[in-house]
N, C-alpha and C positions, 0 to 999 in steps of 0.2 A: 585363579582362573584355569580352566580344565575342560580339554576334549573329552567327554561321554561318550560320544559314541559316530562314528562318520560314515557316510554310505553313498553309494558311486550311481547317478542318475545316469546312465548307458549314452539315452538318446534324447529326442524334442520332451521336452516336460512342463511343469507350469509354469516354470521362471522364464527358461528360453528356449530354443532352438538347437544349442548343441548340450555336449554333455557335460555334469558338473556336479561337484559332490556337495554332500552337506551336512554340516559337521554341527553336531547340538555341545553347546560351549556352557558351562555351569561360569561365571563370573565369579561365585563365590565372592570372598570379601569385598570385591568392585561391585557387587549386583548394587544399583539405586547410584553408584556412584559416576557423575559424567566426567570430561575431561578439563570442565571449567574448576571442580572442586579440587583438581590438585597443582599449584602454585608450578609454574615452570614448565607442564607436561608440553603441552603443543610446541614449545621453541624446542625444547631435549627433542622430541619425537622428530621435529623438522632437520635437527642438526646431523643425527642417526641416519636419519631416511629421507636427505633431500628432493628425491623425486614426489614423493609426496603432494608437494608445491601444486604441481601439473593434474592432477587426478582432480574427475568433473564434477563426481559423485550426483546428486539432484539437483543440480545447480545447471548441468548441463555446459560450464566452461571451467576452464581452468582456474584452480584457487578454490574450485567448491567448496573440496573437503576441506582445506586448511578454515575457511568462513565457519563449517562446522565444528570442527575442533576449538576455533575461539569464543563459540556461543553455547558452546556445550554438547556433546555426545556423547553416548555410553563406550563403552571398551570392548564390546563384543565388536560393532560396530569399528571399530579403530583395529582391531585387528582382522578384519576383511581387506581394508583396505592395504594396510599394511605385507597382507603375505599375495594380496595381487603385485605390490610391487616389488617383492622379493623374487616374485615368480618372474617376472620382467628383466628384473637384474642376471638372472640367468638364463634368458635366454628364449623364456616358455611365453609364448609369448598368449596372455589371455586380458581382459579389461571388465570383464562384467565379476559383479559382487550385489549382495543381496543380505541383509539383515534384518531376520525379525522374530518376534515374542516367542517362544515355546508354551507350553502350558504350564510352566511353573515360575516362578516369581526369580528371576535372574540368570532364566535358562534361554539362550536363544539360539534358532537357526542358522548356523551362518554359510550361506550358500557362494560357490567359488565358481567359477566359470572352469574347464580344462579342455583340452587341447583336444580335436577332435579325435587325433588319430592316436593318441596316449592311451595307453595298456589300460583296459578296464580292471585290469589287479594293482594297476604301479603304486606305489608309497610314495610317490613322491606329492602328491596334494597334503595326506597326512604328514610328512616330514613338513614342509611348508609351510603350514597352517602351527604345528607347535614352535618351527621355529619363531613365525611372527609372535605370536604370544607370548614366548619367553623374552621375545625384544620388548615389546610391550611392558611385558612386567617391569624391566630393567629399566625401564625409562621409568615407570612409576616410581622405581623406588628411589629415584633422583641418579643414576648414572646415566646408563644406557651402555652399551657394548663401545669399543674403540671402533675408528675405521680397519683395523687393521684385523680385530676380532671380528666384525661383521664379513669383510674379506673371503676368512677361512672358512665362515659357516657357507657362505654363498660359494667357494669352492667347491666345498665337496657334496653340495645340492645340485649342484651344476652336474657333475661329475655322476651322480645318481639319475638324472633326468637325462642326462645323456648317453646313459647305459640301456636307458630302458627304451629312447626315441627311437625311431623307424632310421636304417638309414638313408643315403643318398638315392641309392638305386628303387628302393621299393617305396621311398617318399616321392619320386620321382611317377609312376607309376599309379601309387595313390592317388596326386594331384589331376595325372592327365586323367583319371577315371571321372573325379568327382566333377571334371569340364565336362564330360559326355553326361552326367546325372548319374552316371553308374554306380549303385548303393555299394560302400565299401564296410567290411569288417573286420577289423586286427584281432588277429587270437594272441593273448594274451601277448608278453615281450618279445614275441620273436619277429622276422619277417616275416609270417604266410599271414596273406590275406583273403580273402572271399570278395571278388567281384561278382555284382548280380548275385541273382535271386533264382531258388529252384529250377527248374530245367536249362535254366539258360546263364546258370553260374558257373565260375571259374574260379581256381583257385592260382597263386603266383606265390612263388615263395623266392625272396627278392628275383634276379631276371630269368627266375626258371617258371615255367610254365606246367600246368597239370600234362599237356600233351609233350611237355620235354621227353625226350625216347630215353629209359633207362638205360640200354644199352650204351645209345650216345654218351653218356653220363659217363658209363663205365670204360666207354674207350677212349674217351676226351682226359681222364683221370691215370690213365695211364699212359706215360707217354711215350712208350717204348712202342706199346702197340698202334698207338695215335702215328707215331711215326715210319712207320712198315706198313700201315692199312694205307697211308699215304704216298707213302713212296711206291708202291704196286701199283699205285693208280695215277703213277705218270705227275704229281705233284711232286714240283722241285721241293727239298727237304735237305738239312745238314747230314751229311753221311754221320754213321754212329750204330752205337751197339750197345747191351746191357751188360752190364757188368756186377756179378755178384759178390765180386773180393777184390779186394787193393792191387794183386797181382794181372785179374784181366780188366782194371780199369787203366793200370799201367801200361798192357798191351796192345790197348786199341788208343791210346795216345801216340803208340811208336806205330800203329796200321796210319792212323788219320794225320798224322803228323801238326805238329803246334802251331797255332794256339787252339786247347779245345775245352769244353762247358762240361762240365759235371753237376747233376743234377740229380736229386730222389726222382724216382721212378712214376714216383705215387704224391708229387708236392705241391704245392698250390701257395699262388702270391707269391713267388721267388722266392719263398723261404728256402734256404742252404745252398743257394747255386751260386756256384762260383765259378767264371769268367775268367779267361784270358791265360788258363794256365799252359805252363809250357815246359814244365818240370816233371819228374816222374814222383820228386816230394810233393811238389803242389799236389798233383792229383795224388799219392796218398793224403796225404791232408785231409784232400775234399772228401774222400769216398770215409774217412775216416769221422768227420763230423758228420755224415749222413748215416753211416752205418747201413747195412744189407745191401737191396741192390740198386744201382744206382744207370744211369744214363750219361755216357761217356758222346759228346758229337765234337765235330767241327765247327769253332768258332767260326761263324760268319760274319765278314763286315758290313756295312753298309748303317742306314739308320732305323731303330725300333719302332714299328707301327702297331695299334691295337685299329682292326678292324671289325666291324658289327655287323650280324648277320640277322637280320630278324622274319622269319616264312620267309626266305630264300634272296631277299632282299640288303643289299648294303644301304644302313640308314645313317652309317656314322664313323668317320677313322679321325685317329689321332698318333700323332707323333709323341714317341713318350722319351723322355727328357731322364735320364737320373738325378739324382740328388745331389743340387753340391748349391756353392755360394760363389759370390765375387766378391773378390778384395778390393776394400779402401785402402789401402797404406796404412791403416793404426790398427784397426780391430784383429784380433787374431779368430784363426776358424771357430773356435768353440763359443765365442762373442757373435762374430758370423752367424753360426748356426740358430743361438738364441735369439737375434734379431726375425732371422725365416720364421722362428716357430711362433713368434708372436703375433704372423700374421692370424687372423679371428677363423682364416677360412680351414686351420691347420688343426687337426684334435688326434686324439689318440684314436686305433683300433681306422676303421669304416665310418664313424659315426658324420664325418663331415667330409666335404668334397677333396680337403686334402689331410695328407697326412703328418704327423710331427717326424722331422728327423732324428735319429738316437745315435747318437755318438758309442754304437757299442765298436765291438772288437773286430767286425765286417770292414767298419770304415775307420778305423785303425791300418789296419794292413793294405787298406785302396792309398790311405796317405801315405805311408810308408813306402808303398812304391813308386811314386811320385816325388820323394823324397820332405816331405811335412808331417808333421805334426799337431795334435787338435793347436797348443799353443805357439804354431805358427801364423805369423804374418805377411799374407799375401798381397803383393804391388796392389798399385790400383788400377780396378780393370782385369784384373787374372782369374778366370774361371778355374776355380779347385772342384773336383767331381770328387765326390763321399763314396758312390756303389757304385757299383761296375753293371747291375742291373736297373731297369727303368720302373720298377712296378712302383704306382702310387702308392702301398702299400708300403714301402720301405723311402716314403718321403719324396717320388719324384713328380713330374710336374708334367703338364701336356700341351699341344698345341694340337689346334683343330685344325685338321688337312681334308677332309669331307670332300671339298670339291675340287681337291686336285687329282683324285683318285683316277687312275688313269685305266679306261676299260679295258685292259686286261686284267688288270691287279682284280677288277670288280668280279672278271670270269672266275681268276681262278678262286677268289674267296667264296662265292655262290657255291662251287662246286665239291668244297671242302666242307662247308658245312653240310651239303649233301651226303657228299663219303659217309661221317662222321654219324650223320641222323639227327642233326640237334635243332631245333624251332628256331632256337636265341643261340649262337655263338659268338664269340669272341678271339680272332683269326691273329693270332702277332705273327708277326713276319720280319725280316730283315733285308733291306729294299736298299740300296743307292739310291734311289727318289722315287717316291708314292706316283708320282706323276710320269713314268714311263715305265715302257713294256717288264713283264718279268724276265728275268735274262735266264738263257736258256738253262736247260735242267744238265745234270751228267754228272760225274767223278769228282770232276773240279766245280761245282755246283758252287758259287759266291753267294747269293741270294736264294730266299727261301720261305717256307712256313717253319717257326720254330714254335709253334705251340697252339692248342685249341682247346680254349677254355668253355665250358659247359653253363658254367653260373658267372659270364664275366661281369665285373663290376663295371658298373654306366658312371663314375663319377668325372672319369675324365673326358665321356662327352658332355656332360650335364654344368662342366664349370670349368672350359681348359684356363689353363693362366694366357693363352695366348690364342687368340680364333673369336670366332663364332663359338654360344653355347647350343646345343643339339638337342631337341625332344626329344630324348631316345625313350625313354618314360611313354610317351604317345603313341610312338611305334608298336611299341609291344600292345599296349592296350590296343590300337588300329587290327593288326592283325590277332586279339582274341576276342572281338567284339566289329567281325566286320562288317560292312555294311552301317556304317551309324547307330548302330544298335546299343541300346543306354544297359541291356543285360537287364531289365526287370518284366516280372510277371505278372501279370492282375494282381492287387490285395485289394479284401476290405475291409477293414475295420469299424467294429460294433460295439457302442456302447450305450449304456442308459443305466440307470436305475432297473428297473422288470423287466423282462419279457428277451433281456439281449441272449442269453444262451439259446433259448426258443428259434430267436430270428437266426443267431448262427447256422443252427443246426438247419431248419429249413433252407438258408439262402445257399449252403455248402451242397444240399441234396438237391435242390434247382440246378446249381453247377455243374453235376457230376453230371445230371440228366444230356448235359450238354456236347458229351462226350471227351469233358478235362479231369484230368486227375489232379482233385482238392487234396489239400491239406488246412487243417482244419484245427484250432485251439478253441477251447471252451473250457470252462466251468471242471468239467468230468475229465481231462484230459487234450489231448494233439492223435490226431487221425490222420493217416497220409492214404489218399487212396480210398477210402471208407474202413481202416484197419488202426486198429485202436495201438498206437506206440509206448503212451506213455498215458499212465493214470494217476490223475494228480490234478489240482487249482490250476492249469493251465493259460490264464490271461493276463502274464507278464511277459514283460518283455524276452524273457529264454524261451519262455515257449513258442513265441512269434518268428526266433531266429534259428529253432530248431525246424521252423516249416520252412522259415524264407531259405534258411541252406540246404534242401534236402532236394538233392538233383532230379528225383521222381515229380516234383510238386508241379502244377502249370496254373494255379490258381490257389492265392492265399486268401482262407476267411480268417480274420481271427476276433474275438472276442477279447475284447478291451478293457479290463475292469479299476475300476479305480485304484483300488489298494496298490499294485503291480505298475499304473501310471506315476501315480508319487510317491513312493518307494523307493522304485526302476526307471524309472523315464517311460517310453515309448520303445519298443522294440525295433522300428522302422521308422523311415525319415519323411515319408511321404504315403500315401494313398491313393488308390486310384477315383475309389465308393468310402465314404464315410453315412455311417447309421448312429442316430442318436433316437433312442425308443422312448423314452419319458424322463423325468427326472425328478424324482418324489424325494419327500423324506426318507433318507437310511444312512446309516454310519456316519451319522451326527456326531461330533465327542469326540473322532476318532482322527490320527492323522494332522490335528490342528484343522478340522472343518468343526464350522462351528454354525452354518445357514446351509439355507437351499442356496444362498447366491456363490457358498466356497463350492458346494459340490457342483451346481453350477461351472463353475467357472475351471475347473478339476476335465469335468467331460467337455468343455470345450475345445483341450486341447486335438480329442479328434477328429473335430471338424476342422479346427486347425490346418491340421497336416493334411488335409485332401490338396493333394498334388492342384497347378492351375490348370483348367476346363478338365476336370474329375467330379464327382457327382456327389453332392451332400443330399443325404435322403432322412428328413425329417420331420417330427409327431408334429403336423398343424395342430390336434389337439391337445397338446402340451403347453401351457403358460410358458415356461421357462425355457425350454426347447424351440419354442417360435423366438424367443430373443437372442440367441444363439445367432441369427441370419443378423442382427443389427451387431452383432461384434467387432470394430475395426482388424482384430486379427486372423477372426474367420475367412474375410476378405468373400463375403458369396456371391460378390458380382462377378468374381472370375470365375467361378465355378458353376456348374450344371444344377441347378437347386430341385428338387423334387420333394414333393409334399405328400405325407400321407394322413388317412385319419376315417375317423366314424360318424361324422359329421359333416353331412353337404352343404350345412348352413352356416356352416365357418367362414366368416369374413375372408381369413386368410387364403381359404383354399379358392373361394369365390376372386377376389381379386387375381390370384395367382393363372387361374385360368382364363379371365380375361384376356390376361396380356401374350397368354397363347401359351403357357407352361404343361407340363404334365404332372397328373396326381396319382394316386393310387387311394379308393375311397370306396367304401361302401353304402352300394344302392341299390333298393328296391329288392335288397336282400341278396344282392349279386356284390361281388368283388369284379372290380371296374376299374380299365383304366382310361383315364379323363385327359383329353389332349384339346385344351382349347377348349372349343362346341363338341368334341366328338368323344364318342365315350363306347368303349369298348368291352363288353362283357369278360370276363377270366375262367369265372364259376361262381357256383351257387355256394352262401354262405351254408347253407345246411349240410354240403358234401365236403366240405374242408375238413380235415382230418384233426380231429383233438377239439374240435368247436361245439363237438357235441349238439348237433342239428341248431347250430345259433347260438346256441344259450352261451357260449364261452367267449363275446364277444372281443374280449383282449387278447383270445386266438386270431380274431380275426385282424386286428391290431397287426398283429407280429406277423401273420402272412401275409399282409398288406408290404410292411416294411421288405419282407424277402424279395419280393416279387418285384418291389424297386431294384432295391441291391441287384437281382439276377439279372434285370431287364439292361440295368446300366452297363452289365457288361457283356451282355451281347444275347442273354436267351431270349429264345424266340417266342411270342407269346400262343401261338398257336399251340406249344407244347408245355405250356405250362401248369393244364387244368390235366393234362395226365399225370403228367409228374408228380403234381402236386396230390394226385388221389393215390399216388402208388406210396406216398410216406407214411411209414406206421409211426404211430407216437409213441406207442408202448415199448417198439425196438430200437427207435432213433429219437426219439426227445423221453426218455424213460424220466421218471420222478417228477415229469410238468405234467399235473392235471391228469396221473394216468390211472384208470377205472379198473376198481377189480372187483370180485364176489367172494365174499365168505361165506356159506352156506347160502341163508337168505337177506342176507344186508349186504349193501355196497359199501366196499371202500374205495376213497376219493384222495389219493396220495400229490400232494402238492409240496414245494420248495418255499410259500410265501413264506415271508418273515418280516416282511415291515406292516405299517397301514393299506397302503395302497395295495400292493399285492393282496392281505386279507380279503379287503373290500372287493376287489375281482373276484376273486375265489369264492366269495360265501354269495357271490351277485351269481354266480353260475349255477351252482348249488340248489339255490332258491328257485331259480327259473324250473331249475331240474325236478327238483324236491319236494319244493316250499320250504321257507324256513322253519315249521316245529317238527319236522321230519329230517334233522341233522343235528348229529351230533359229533364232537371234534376233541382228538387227541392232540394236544399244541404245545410244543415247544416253539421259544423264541430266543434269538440268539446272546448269552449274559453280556456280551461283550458292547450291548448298543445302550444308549443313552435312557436315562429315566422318563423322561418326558415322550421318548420315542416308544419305549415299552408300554406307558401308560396308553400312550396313541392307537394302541394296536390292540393293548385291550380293552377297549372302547369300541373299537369294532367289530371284538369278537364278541362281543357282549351284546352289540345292537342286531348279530346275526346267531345268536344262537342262547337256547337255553339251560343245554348241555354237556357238557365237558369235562374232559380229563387233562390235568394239566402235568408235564414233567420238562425236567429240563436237562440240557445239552450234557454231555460228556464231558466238553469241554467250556470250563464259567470260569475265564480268564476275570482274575481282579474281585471276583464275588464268591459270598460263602453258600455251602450249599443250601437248597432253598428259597434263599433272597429272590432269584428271579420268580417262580412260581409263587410264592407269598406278594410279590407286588402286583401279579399279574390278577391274580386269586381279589386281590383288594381293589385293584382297581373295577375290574369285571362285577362284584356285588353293590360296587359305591354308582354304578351305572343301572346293572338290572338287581335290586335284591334278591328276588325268586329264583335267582340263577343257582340250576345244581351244580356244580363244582366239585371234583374229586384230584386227589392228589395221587400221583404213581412214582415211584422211585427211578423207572427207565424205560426206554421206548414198548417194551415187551409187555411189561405190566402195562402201562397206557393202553397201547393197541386193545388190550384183552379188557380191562377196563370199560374202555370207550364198545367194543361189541356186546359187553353186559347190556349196558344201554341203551343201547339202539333195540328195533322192533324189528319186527318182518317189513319188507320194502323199504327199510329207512337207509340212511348212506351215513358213513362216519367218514368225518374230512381227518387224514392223518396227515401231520403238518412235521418233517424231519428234521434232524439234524444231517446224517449222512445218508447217502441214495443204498448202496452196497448193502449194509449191516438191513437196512428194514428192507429192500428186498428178499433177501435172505430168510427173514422172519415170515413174511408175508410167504414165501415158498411151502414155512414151516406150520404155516396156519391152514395149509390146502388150499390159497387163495388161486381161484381162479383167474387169469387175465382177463379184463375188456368187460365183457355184461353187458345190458340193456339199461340205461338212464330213462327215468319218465317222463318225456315232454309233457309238461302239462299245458294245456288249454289255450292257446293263442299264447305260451310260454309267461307262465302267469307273474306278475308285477312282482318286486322285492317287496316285505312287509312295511309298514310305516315306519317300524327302528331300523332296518336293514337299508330302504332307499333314505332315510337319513344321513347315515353309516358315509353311502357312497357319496353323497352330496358335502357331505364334511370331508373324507378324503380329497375331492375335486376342488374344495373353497379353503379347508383348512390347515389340513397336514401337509399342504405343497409349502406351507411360509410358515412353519414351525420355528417360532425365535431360539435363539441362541441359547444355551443353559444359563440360567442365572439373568 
């Protein structure tokens, strides 16, 4: 049993809502084998992995899966279950798992649920997943691991998943976002995040903020300067001076007189400062582990406070505590110590609210003057102190003082972090008590600011050992998200089977008309602006979160497409408009769909995610597409439903308007919108751009859908029949249906590639033409199913009687030929008298297909890529645009061609499964 291959579903996808990878497992010699056929497995697996027990699986309570395990299961299966409880044991905490078939006979999917806010790079799902397997195996092979082996692997999983987690302060931060709806983004392991979306995004990288003032940063990091910016401006401060050699850190000891702090200049987390010295060795010493230059003050007494600054405001102080233990009478320190570190809230590094204590050479020499030793035994009841500093970082502890803060302490911290320039500060001070005045400033100054931290850490308000815990986490989000504001922009997400790049493209040019700067994914690329950024298959999820991050953006369209959905997940968590255009046969075979009900159920994810009261806009004359609204997950009673379609005799749309909804429909040759009884003219079907005076009906389709999508979110309809005449299809939907001239024949350059698409295409044509007046260069994609290839020439064949046929560039899985020889067979087993020629690449075809054609005729060129036959077509002298022939009250498809369409509309929508 072996991982092949594993891959990280970002966002909402078909299994569920968050993100989750999924790992395709080869079973190898267990393929066929369950868990009933090997003697012993379930109890070994239960004895290994007693949690097990508890896990609901389809059972829906506990004991499920163990019922499963005693009645038979596969292995793939047993190990889903098995590394969600691994994942448990250390900590990660996720419950959903999902197992099923691959396309091959002992290959299956085994899908994991992860953590939302875990590194979309991290390994640790693949660590995970083989360590369950290799448990797995080991149980089969009648051991199974000790408890004490199991232990060390779940260590140091642990220890990986913890390397790679969010810590306290920016999980903190994350949490209170995701309470406001604020869309959140982790870049890879580090802390910076992306709250919100284009114009109105932020970025935080743990408690710093995009508007953190650099300067602030750099005078907060140095604390020499930090402490003379301060002192200038009337803030009590430890007298002190900088010292760049052991000799003037010596001399400003005998200035300040002892006891005084020695510290890096440039250090952060108390790392190297030493406390309390009073020697002219001590401070060689210090200036000597610090090396260069160092920061010599006056020890000041009183007790350690960290204060919290967030937009000018104190939202949080604590008392911070150094590190130490109290004695029982028997344990000695270093026994002590290990009892502390065992508490759960205690880890290495930041990664948890507290820290582990280390018994190095710091707190050797704090015992030492105190007179103990680690294997000393302290009375019971004796507080032994480890550091002489408080930071949590070096193991100490907090207590929450927040509301005793007494309004002076609250002035003078406001106005330091002023000084300083910092959004978020972190004020430590050394106070007699948080709860009265600051005592006054001067020579003999006792109390003070002794430090101003830039990026301080939130753990010690987010979890004191003693207090109240503090949303400081909230704060920060409150003041970069004021006013309630959730930080998102318009999206809308489009998908279908045809016509979704069309409608993109339209519903983004509606937008803009609107006075928003779109950003835009489709098919061709990501647009911000109307400015083409990136060229490339743009409708996964990166390219959704290249718009949604882009600070220019005020309006996200994106084009949805399936492949980039189950793959990648979803790019986005919600929607504001969701579009679903039709849902035909295509890319059947592929992905493990194997019906219209998988791809179905594939595009329903984006009706899904239409955020509640957001606007689902869809095909009333779509079968499959009207059952979408009966979906329990679609949920479209909450949402704003809008219907559109070609058809006013649609039950559905008929009903829908009764009960007082709105449609988008065409009538009387007008594009209408229908509210109730009342119906409101747009434009005329024959001025819509790319419709070609009517005949391109499934133009009108797809400008129907836009004009939803645009209306839902806010355009005005009065301005929509300009807009709408101002879009060229040639420059902005280029490769849909766009008309050109070679000499005296038309070319008619289209993108179809399945049935349904064809069948539009050669119905426009016709109208245009007539069908014995077209002729067509067709490639079709090698990579789709037989029965769908077959599909498609079937209706190239009931629409035309001549043709050139070549194929793709790229014939993943086929040899060459195969596809054009099937297409060739299929096409003469329909029409015999069909001419048919063969071309080696789109070049030859083209040229081909104009042998053939007549004076006024049109050749449909059907592409592989837009670019490369542009290009060609330049190289032909093809002229842009031309004049199409309306013919005669736009005259009827032929008997084979309204066939054709009649079959696509009855037959190719329920194309059974292969096999």
């Amino acid at each position: 049993m072996k991982i092949e291959s594993l891959r990280r579903l970002r966002g909402p996808n078909v299994y569920l809502s968050r993100p989750a990878v999924v790992a395709r497992v080869d079973l190898g010699e267990l393929a066929g084998v369950e868990t009933t056929d090997v003697t012993g497995f379930t109890e070994r697996l239960l004895r290994a992995v007693p949690g097990l027990a508890e896990h609901h699986c389809a059972a829906g309570v506990p004991g499920g899966f163990v019922s499963r395990l005693r009645n038979g299961t596969y292995f793939g299966h047993v190990s889903e279950h098995v590394c969600i409880e691994l994942s448990q044991l250390i900590g990660r905490d996720i419950s959903f798992g999902r197992t099923v078939a691959a396309d091959r006979t002992g290959v299956y999917d085994v899908i994991i649920e992860c953590p939302v806010d875990e590194s979309p790079e991290s390994s640790v799902p693949g660590e995970l997943l083989e360590a369950a397997i290799g448990l797995v195996l080991e149980v089969h092979s009648g051991s199974g691991p000790s408890a004490r082996t199991l232990a060390g692997r779940l260590s140091g999983l642990g220890e990986l998943a913890e390397r790679e987690a969010t810590g306290p302060s920016t999980r903190s931060i994350i949490a209170a976002a995701r309470r406001r709806g604020i869309p959140v983004e982790r870049f890879d392991d580090l802390s910076l995040v992306r709250l919100g979306w284009g114009h109105r995004r932020r970025l935080a990288w743990a408690a710093m903020t995009d508007r953190t003032s650099a300067v602030g940063v750099d005078i907060a990091g140095d604390k020499h300067v930090t402490r003379r910016l301060l002192d200038e401006a009337g803030i009590p401060v430890a007298p002190g001076g900088v010292a760049a050699t052991a000799g003037d850190a010596v001399r400003l000891l005998g200035e300040l007189g002892a006891p005084v702090v020695v510290k890096p200049r440039h250090g952060r987390q108390g790392h190297l400062v030493a406390l309390h010295l009073d020697t002219a060795d001590a401070v060689e010493r210090a200036w000597a582990a610090i090396g260069g230059e160092v920061v010599v003050e006056r020890h000041l007494g009183g007790r350690d406070y960290r204060v919290l600054v967030v937009s000018g405001e104190v939202v949080a102080a604590a008392e911070r505590v150094a590190a130490h233990v109290v004695g029982d009478g028997r344990a000695t320190i270093a026994e002590l110590v290990g009892r502390v570190n065992a508490d759960p809230r205690r880890g290495a590094g930041h990664s948890r609210v507290l820290t582990r204590i280390v018994l190095d050479e710091a707190v050797e020499g704090v015992l030492r003057r105190t007179g103990h030793t680690p294997e000393s035994v302290p009375e019971e009841g004796r507080v032994v102190r480890l550091r002489d500093a408080a930071n949590l970082s070096t193991g100490g502890t907090s207590r929450d003082v927040t509301d005793q803060v007494h309004p002076d302490v609250t002035r003078l911290c406001r106005r330091v972090a002023a000084l300083v320039g910092l959004d978020i500060a972190g004020i430590d001070l050394r106070l007699p008590d948080i709860a009265a005045p600051v005592p006054p400033t001067g020579e003999q100054a006792t109390a003070g600011v002794i430090e101003v931290n830039a990026v301080p850490g939130l753990r010690m308000h987010l979890a004191p050992v003693h207090g109240r815990a503090r949303d400081v986490g909230d704060a920060i989000v409150r003041a970069m998200f004021p006013g309630g504001s959730d930080g998102r922009i318009p999206a809308v997400a489009i998908t279908g089977t045809n016509g979704k790049t069309t409608v993109t493209r339209l519903t983004s040019h509606l937008l803009s008309g609107s006075g928003m700067r779109v950003g835009m994914t489709s098919t061709d690329g990501v647009s911000i602006d109307g400015r083409i950024i990136q060229v490339a298959d743009a409708t996964g999820p990166r390219s959704a979160q290249m718009v949604l991050g882009d600070p220019q953006v005020e309006v996200a369209v994106l084009e949805t497409a399936r492949g980039g959905l189950l793959r990648r997940g979803l790019g986005y968590d919600w929607s504001d408009v969701g579009v679903i255009t039709n849902i035909t046969a295509d890319h059947l075979g592929q992905d493990g769909l194997d019906s219209i009900e998988d791809l179905a159920h594939v595009k329903a994810v984006v009706a899904e995610r239409v955020r509640d009261g957001g606007t689902l806009v869809l095909n009333a004359d779509d079968p499959w597409v009207r059952s979408l609204a009966d979906r329990p997950r679609v949920r479209a009673d909450r949402k704003r439903l809008i219907w559109f379609g070609l058809d006013t005799g649609n039950p559905v749309l008929g009903e829908h308007l009764a009960r007082g909804g709105v449609a988008y429909v065409l009538h009387d040759g007008w594009l209408v919108q229908a509210t109730g009884a009342r119906r409101t003219p747009l434009m005329r079907l024959a001025e819509v751009p790319g419709a070609y005076g009517g005949a391109a009906l499934h133009v009108a389709a797809d400008t129907l859908a836009a004009i939803a999508a645009a209306r839902a979110l806010g355009a005005r309809p009065e301005n929509l029949a300009d807009r709408l005449a101002e879009f060229d299809p040639s420059v902005e939907n280029p490769g849909r249906g766009t008309l050109f001239r070679v000499g005296d024949v038309s070319v008619f350059v289209d993108y179809a590639h399945n049935p349904a698409a064809l069948a539009a295409t050669l119905r426009t044509l016709h109208r245009l033409w007539g069908a014995e007046r077209c002729v067509a260069a067709v490639t079709l994609p090698g990579d789709r199913r037989e029965d769908l290839l077959a599909a498609s020439a079937q209706v190239l064949a009931d629409g035309l009687t001549r043709v050139v046929l070549y194929e793709d560039e790229d014939r993943p899985c086929r040899p060459a030929g195969e596809v054009a020889a099937l297409i060739e067979r299929e096409m003469r087993a329909r029409r015999p008298q069909l001419t048919a020629v063969r071309a080696d690449d789109y070049r030859s075809a083209v040229a081909a297909a104009l042998r053939l054609a007549g004076p006024g005729e049109v050749v449909l060129v059907i592409y592989e890529k837009w670019e490369p036959m542009r290009a060609h077509l330049a190289e032909l002298g093809a002229v842009p645009g031309g004049t199409a022939p309306v013919l005669s009250g736009i005259t009827a498809l032929s008997s084979r061609a309204a066939g054709a369409v009649a079959h696509v509309t009855r037959e190719l929508t329920g194309l059974p499964a292969r096999g």
